[in-house]
Each structure stands twice: as structure tokens, then as C-alpha cells.
N, C-alpha and C positions, 0 to 999 in steps of 0.2 A: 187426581186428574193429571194426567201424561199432558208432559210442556211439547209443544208443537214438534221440536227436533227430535223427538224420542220416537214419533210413527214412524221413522224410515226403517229405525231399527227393529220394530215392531213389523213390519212388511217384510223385512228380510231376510230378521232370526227365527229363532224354531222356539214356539209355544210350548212349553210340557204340561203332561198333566199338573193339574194341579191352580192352571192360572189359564186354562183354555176358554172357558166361558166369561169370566170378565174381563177376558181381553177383547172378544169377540164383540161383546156384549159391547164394549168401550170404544170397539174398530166399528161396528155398526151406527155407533150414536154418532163418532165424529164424521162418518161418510152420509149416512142421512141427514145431519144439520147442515151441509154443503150442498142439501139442494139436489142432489144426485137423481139420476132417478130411479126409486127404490128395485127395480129390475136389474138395474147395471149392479145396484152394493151391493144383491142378492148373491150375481154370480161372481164379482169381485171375493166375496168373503167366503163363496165356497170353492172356488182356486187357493183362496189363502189356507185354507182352513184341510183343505186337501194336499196342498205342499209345504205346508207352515208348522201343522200343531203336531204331535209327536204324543199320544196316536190321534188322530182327526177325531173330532164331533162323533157319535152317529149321526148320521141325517136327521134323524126322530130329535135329538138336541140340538143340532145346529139349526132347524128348520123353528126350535122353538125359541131358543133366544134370540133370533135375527124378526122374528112374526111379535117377540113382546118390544121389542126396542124400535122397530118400522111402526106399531100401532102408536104409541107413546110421541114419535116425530109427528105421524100424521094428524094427532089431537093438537101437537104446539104451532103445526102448520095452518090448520086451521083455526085455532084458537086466532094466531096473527093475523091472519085474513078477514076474521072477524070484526077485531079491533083497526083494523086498517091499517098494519104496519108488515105487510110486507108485499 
């Protein structure tokens, strides 16, 4: 787990192959557990991921670790609303 000061530099620097997917993966979860709303992180991470990673996702990947990491927020979301804690 990336200490809080570490996503600036994660926002800024260039992804390489190799660590593109769970970084995405890891940029997705911290911007979905903020409540965000999953349309804003969508296009947030496909900017990022479009000027960031070195070479970009395909879509067909990018679309699928951003749709497994959004499902998994939306169950903990709910989950919480169930239990009445958020």
C-alpha cells in the first residue's frame, strides 16, 4: 500500500510497462474509497492512463481493471449502508 505522499508522484510520473495495471488498479481503489463519483475516476484514470503510462492500457484492459475495482467499492459501499455506517 502507497503512503498518501507517494500519489502525487504517481499522478505526475510515467507508469511503465510492467507496474501499469496495479497501479491503476491501486489509483482506482484510492479514488473510489473517496467517494468520488465512479464517472469522474472513470475519466480521471483514463487521462491518467492516456498521459501517464508508457504505453497506455488498451481500452479493452483499462476498461477491465477500472469495472473489477468500481464493482468491489460498490459492494463495500453497500455493504456500509447496510450496516449503517456510512
Amino acid at each position: 500500500k502507497r503512503l498518501k505522499g507517494e500519489w502525487v508522484g504517481v499522478a505526475k510520473g510515467v507508469c511503465s510497462a510492467g507496474s501499469r495495471n496495479q497501479t491503476l488498479a491501486e489509483f482506482a481503489g484510492l479514488l473510489l474509497s473517496s467517494n468520488l463519483d465512479p464517472r469522474v475516476v472513470f475519466e480521471l484514470l483514463r487521462a491518467w492512463n492516456d498521459a501517464r503510462c508508457s504505453p497506455p492500457l488498451s481500452q479493452g484492459e483499462f476498461i477491465k481493471t477500472v469495472e473489477s475495482i468500481a464493482s468491489r467499492e460498490i459492494q463495500k459501499r453497500n455493504g456500509s449502508k447496510k450496516n449503517g455506517t456510512r
